[in-house]
N, C-alpha and C positions, 0 to 999 in steps of 0.2 A: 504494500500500500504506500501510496505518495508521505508526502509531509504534508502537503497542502491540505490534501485530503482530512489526515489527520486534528490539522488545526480548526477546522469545521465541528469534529464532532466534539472540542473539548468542553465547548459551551456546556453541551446539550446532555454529557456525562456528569457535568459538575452540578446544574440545575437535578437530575436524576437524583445523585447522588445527597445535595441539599434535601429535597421530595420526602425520598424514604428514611433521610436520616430525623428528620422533623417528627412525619407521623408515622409512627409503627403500625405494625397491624395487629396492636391488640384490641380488645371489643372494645376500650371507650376512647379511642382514641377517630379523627374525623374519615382517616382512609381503613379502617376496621369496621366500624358505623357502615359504611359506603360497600363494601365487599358482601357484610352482611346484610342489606337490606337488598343486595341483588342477587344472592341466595334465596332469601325467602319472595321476591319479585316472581324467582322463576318456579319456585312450589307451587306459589298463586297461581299461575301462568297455567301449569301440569292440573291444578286441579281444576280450573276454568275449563282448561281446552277436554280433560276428563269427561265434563258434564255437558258439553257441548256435541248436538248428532254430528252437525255436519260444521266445515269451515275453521276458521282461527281466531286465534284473539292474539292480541298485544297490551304491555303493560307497560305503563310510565309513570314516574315518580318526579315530581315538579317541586323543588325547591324544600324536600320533604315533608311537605303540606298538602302536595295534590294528586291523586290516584288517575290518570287515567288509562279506562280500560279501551280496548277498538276491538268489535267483535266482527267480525271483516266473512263477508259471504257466507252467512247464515242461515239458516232456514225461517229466522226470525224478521227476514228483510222483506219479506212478501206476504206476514200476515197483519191487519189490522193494526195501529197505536198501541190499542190495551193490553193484547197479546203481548206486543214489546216490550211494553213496560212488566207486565209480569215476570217475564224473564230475564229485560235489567235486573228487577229485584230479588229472582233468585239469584242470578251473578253478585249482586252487591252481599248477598245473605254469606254467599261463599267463603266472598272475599274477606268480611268481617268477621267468619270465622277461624282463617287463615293469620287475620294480623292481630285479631283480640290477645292482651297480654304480651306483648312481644314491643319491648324498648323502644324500635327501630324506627315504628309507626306511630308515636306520641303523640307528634305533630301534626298529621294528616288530619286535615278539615273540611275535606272536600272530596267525592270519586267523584266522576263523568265516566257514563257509559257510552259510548257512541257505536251505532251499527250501521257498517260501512260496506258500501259496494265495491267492490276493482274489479277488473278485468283490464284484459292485456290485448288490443288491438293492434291486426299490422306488425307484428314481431315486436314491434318499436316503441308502441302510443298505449302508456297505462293510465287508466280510466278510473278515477275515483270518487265517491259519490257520499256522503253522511246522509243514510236512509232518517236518521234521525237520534237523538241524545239525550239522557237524561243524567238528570245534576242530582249530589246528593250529600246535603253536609250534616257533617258527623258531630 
């Protein structure tokens, strides 16, 4: 490898190195917090997509205050509002029995469920669609 090369990465080793010498990765520190709350993201995740016939979901955590779920080509997307919302509210019922008691989620004040259409046009042109959302603070 060059020198030059070299003198590029030493920033970006030192910063690194700054990084993890700061916060370790034990549980109460901000990058242990952060490991562990996207451990249990993806439990949540296994046990949504579990209860779910058909399609996916995705999960995001906003500033540790904000859940949201995207429940993406459902079978939920083509029947009536009330429908939907019955099974936001199973989804949310899951979800809060998944993060009840658990440190990580203190904060959280807020889920958003959104069910979401995509599809993939033309190899090239993805198509995205919020069939509709419900809000739900905790």
């Amino acid at each position: 490898m060059r020198i030059h090369n070299l003198r590029h990465l030493c920033p970006a080793i030192v910063i690194l190195a700054l990084l993890f010498g700061t916060y370790s990765c034990e549980s109460d520190s901000m990058a242990g917090k952060l490991f562990s709350q996207m451990g249990d993201l993806f439990k949540i995740k296994r046990a949504i997509d579990a209860s779910l016939v058909q399609g996916q979901s995705s999960i995001h955590i906003q500033n540790g205050r904000v859940i949201t779920l995207g429940l993406v080509n459902t079978e939920h997307n083509d029947v009536e509002a009330p429908e939907r919302e019955k099974a936001a509210d199973k989804i949310v019922d899951i979800l809060l029995d998944q993060i009840k008691n658990n440190k990580e989620f203190e904060g959280v004040e807020k889920v958003l469920v959104n069910f979401i259409h995509h599809e993939k046009k033309y190899w090239i042109v993805d198509l995205t669609m919020t069939i509709d959302y419900y809000e739900y603070k905790l």
